[in-house]
C-alpha positions in Angstrom: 6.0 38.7 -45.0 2.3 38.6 -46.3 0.4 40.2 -43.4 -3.1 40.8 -44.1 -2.8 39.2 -47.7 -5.8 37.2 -47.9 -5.4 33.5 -48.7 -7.7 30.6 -49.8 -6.4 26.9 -48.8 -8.3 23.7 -50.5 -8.1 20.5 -48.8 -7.1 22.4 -45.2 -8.5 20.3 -42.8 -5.5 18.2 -42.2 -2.1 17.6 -43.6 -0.5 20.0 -46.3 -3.8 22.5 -45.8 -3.1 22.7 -42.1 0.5 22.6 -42.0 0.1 25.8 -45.0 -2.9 27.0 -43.2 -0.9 27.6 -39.9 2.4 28.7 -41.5 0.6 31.7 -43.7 -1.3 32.3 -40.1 2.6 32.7 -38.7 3.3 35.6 -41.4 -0.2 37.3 -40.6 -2.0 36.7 -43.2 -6.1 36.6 -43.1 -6.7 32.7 -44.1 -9.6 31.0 -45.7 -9.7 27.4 -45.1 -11.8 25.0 -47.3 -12.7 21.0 -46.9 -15.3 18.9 -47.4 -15.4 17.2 -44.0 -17.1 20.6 -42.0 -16.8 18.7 -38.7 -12.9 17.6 -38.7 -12.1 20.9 -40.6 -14.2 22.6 -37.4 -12.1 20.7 -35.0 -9.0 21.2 -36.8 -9.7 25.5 -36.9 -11.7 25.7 -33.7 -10.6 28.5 -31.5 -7.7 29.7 -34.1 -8.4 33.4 -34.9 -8.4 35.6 -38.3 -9.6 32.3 -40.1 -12.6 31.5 -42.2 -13.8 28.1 -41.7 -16.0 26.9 -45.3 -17.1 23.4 -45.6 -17.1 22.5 -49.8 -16.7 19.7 -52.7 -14.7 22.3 -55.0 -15.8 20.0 -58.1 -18.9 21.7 -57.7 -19.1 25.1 -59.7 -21.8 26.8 -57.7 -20.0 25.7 -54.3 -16.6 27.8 -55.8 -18.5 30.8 -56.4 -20.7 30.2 -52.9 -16.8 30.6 -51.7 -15.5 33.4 -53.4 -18.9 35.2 -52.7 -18.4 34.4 -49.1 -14.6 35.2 -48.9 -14.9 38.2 -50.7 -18.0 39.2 -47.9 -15.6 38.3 -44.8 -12.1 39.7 -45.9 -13.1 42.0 -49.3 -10.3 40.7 -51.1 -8.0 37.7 -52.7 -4.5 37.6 -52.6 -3.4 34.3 -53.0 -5.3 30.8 -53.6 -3.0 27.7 -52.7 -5.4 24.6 -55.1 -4.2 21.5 -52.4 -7.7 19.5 -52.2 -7.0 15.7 -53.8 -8.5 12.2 -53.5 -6.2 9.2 -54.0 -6.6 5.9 -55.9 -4.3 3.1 -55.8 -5.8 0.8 -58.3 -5.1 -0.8 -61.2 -5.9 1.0 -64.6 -7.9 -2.3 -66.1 -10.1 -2.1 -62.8 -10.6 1.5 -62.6 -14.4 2.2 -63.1 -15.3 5.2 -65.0 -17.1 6.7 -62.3 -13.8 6.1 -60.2 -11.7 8.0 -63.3 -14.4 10.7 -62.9 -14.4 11.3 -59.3 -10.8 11.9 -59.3 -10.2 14.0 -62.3 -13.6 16.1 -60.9 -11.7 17.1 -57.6 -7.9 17.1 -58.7 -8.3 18.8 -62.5 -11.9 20.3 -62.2 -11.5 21.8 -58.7 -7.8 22.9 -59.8 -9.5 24.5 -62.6 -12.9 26.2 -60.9 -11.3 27.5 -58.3 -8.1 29.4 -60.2 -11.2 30.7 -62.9 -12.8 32.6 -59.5 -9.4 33.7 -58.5 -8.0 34.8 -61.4 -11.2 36.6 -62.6 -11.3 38.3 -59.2 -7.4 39.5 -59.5 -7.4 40.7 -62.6 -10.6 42.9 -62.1 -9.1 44.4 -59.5 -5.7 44.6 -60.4 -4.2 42.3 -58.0 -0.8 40.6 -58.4 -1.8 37.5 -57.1 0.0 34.0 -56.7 -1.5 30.5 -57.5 0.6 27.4 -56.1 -1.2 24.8 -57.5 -0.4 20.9 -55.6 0.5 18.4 -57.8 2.4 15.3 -57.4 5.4 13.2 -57.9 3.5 10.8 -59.4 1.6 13.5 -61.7 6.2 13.9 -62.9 6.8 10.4 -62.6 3.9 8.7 -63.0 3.3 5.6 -60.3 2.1 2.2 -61.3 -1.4 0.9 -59.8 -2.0 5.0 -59.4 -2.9 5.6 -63.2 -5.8 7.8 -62.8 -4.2 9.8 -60.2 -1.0 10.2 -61.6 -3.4 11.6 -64.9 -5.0 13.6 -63.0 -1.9 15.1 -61.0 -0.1 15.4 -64.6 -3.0 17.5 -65.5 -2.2 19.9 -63.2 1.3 19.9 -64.2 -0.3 21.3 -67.6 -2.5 23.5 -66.5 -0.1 25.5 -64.5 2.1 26.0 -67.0 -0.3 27.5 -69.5 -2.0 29.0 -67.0 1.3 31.1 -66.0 1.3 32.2 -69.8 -1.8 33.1 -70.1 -1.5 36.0 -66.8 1.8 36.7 -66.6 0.9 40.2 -68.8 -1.7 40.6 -65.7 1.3 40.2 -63.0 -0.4 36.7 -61.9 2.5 34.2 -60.7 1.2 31.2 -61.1 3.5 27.9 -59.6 2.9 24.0 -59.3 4.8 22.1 -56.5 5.5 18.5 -56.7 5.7 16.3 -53.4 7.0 13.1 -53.0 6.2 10.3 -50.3 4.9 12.7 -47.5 4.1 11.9 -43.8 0.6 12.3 -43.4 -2.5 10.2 -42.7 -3.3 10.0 -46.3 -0.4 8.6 -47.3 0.1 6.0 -44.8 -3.7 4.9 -44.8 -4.5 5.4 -48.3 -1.0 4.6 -50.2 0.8 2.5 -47.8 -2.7 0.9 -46.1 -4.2 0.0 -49.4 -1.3 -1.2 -51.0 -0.4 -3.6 -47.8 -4.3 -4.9 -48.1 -4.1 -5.5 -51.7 -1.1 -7.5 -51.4 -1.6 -8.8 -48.3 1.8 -7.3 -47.2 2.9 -5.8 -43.5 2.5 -2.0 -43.8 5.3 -1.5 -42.0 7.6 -4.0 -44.4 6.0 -1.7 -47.3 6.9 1.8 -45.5 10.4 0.5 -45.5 10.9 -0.7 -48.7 9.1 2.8 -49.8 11.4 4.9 -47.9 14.7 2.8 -49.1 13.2 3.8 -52.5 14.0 7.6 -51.5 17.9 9.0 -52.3 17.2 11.0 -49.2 15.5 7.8 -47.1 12.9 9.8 -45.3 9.6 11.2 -46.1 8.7 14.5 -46.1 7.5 16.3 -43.2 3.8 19.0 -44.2 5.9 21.7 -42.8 8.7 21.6 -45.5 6.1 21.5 -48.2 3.9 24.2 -46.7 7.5 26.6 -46.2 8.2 26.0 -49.9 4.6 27.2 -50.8 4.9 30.6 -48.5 7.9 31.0 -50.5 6.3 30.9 -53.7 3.5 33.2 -52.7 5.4 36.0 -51.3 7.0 38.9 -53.1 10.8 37.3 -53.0 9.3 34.6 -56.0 8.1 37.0 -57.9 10.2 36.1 -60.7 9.1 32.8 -60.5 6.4 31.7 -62.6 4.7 28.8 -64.6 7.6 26.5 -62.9 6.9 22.9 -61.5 8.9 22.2 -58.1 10.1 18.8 -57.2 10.6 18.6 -53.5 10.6 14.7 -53.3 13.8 14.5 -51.2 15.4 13.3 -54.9 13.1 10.5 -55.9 12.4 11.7 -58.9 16.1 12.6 -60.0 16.2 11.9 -63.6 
């Protein structure tokens, strides 16, 4: 379905980036993997072929262009740029330094932003009918108490994607945000579920429960089911599709 379409992942050195990472791999594609931990990204890559391992804090503008430089050296071209990478906070807004606001917003909304600028710039220079799936959040729909800043940060996203999608549709630039609920991966069970049991003094398991009974579909989400749903939205059978957020929350946020 997308062989040899060239593909940038943020955030790919575990969870959602490898699960996407591996599936786009599966359809043939020529993947670029980013993260800002170069020894577990390393680990996570090492010995998988027709992949391009760079290590990079996207909130930093000179590291985007180092990557589209070095990309555009290794493959000559950009198809398709999935914008995953995220730090959580679960906090509440009244102790949420400035610095702490800033972090966040600089990786989610800034990174979101730097990276899409390089790949957009690059498509429409060279005529490329490109796709952007950009990774928001639940929360960022919904919004989630003691996760102000990061539910800001993912509504943000929400935002930009849509106006965004306006602005390059005349170019032939799809341009999609997908919204996951309560997904099973190491960053939501130590830095969602762990945090919340430690601030509370709870038992994480007791919390996972009550978390999962809070789900219509009472289950979490596998990376898998995510990543499918973002191949989908970067191949040629969504090409219709454009500036749309996706929910796939199994129902939680059902309005």
């Amino acid at each position: 379905m997308l062989k040899d379409k060239v593909v940038i992942i943020t955030g790919a050195s575990k969870g959602l980036g490898l699960s996407t990472g591996k599936i786009f791999l599966r359809e043939g594609a020529k993947v670029v993997v980013i993260a800002r931990d170069k020894d577990l990204l390393e680990k996570s890559w090492h010995g998988v072929s027709n992949v391009l391992t760079l290590e990079g804090d996207i909130s930093s503008e000179k590291t985007v262009k180092d990557i589209f430089e070095k990309t555009l050296s290794h493959y000559g071209n950009i198809h398709i740029l999935v914008n995953n990478a995220s730090i959580p906070l679960i906090k509440k807004m009244t102790e949420t330094t400035l610095e702490e606001w800033e972090r966040l917003f600089s990786v989610n909304m800034t990174g979101t932003f730097l990276m899409s600028r390089e790949a957009v710039s690059h498509m429409i220079k060279n005529n490329i009918k490109g796709k952007i799936i950009n990774i928001s959040s639940v929360s960022g729909d919904v919004g989630a108490p003691l996760g102000t800043a990061y539910s800001a940060s993912k509504a943000a996203i929400i935002g930009f994607s849509k106006a965004l999608s306006k602005e390059v549709a005349s170019s032939g630039i799809n341009v999609n945000c997908i919204c996951p609920g309560a997904m099973d991966t190491d960053m939501f069970h130590k830095d969602t579920t762990g945090v919340l049991a430690e601030m509370f003094n709870a038992d994480r398991e007791t919390l996972l429960k009550k978390t999962i009974n809070a789900i219509p579909l009472k289950r979490l989400l596998t990376p898998d089911e995510v990543a499918e749903l973002i191949l989908y939205l970067s191949s040629e059978k969504a090409s219709g599709i454009t500036g749309q957020t996706v929910n796939i929350d199994c129902g939680y946020a059902i309005h």
